[in-house]
C-alpha positions in Angstrom: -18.1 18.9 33.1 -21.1 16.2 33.1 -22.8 18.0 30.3 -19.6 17.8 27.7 -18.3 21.6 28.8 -14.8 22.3 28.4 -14.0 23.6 32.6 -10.6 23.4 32.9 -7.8 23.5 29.8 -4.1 24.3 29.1 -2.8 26.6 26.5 -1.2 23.9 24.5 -4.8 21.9 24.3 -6.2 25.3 23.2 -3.5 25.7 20.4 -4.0 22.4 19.1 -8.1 23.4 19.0 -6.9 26.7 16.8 -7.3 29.4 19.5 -6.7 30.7 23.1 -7.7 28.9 26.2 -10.4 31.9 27.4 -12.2 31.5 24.1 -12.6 27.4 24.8 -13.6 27.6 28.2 -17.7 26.4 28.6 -17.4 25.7 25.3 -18.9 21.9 24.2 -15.7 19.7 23.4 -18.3 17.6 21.1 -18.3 21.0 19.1 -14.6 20.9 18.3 -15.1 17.1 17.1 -15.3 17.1 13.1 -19.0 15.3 12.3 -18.0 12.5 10.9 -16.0 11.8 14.1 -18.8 13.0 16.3 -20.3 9.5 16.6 -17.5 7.4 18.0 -16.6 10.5 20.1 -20.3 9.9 21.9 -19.5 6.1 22.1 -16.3 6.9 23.2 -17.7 8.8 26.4 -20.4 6.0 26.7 -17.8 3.6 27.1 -15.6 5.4 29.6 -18.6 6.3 31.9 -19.6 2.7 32.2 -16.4 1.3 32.2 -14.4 3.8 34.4 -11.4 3.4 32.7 -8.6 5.4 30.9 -9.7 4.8 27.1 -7.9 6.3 23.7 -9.4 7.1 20.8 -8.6 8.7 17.1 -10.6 11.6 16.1 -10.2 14.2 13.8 -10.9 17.4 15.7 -11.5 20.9 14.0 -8.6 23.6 14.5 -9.7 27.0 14.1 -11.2 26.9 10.2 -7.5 25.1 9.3 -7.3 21.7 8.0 -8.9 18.9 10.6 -6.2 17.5 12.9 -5.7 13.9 13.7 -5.6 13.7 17.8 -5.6 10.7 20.4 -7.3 11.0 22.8 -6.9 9.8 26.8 -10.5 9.8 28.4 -10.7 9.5 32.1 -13.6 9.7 34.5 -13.3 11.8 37.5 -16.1 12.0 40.1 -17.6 15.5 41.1 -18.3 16.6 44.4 -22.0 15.3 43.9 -21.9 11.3 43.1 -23.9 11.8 40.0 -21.8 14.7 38.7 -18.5 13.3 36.7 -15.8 15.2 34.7 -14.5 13.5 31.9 -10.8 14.5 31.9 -9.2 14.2 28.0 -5.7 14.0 27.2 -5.1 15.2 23.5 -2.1 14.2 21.8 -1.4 15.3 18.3 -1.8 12.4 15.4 -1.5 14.2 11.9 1.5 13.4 10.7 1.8 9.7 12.0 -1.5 9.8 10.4 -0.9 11.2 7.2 1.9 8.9 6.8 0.0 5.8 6.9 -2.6 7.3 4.6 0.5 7.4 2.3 1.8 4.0 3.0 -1.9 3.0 2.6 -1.6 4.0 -0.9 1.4 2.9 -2.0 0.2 -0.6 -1.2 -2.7 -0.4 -2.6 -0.8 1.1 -5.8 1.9 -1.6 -5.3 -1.0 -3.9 -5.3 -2.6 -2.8 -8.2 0.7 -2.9 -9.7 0.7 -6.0 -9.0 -2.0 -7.5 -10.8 -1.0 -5.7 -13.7 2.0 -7.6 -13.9 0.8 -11.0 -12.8 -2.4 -10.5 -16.1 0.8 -9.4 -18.0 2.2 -12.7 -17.2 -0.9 -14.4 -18.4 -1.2 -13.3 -21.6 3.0 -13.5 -22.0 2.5 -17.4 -21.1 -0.2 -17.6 -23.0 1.5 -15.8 -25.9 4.3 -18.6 -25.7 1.7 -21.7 -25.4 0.4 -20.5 -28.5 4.1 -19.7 -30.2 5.1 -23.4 -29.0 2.3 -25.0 -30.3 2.3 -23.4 -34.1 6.4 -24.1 -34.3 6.2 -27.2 -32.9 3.9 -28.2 -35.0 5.3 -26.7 -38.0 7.0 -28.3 -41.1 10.1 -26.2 -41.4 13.2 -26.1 -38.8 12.9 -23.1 -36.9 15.3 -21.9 -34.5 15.7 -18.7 -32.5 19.0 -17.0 -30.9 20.0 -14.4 -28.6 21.8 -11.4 -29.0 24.7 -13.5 -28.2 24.6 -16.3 -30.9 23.1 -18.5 -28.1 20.4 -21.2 -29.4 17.2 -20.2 -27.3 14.6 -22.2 -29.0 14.9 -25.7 -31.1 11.7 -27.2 -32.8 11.3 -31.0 -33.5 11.6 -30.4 -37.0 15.0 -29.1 -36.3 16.1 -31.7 -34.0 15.3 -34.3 -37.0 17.2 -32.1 -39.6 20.3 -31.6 -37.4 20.1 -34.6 -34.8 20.3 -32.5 -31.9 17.7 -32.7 -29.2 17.0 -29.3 -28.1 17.7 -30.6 -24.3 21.2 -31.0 -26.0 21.6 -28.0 -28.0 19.8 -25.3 -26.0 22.3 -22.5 -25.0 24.9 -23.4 -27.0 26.1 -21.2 -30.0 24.5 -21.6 -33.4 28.5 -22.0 -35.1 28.0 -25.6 -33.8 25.3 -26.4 -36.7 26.6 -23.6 -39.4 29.3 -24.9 -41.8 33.3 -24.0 -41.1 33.0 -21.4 -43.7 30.0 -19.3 -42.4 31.4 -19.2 -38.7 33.7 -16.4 -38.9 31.7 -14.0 -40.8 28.8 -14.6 -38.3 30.8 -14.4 -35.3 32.2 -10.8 -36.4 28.6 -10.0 -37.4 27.3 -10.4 -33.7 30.1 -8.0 -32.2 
């Protein structure tokens, strides 16, 4: 009714409220309306009275002592017999679990996020890691060079392109038996298996 009463209900709106239809009746909705919803409830209402439109909100509504429930609600304004009288008509349709779900999808991302971040400060100090590695073997005295697992050169310093005249664009990902004398190759290849 105009002063927020429950006057009219159906048993499934009382189940979803956590009791029987009887009990609800001239009962204040507002008072089924968990507190922190309370407020846009109210502004809810406001809204609907002055626009005179069908309105839908999310609230969390209390059922019966249980957990809260997630609803929608469908406000409606229905005039009264006298012009100032008006029954707001609500249409409750159950929420929680789409709810619940996008709490959960909420925080993966913000885990996948923060996931995220670590990798990518990973990545920094990894590239910064290799600046540094370049700079003190490229800068070094001795030939250095670094294979795979698979025999494959993977890094050539200058000092080893002027001891083997190879530039490293040239011998980058090709197998170390190409510098190692005829004798040494077969040993070393069985040695990788």
């Amino acid at each position: 009714d105009h002063s927020g009463k429950i006057i009219k209900g159906t048993s499934r709106g009382a189940r979803i409220l956590g009791g029987e239809l009887d009990e609800m009746l001239n009962q204040p909705f507002r008072d089924f309306v968990v507190a922190n919803s309370r407020k846009r409830f109210d502004t809810h209402c406001q809204q609907v009275l002055e626009s005179r439109s069908v309105q839908s909100c999310d609230l969390e509504l209390l059922n019966g002592g249980l957990q809260p429930l997630y609803v929608q609600i469908e406000t409606n304004v229905a005039k009264g017999k006298k012009d100032k009288n008006h029954q707001i008509q609500i249409a409750i349709t159950e929420i929680t679990a789409r709810k619940r779900a996008e709490e959960a999808l909420r925080d993966a991302l913000n885990k996948s996020q923060q996931h995220a971040k670590e990798v990518s400060a990973l990545l920094e100090s990894l590239e910064h890691s290799e600046r540094r590695f370049r700079s003190v073997v490229e800068t070094a005295i001795d030939a250095i060079i670094t294979i795979n697992s698979q025999g494959k050169i993977i890094f050539w310093n200058k000092q080893t392109e002027r001891m083997f005249g190879y530039e490293s664009s040239d011998i980058i990902g090709r197998s170390i038996t190409l510098i190692m004398p005829q004798r040494f190759r077969k040993a070393h290849i069985q040695s990788m298996r």
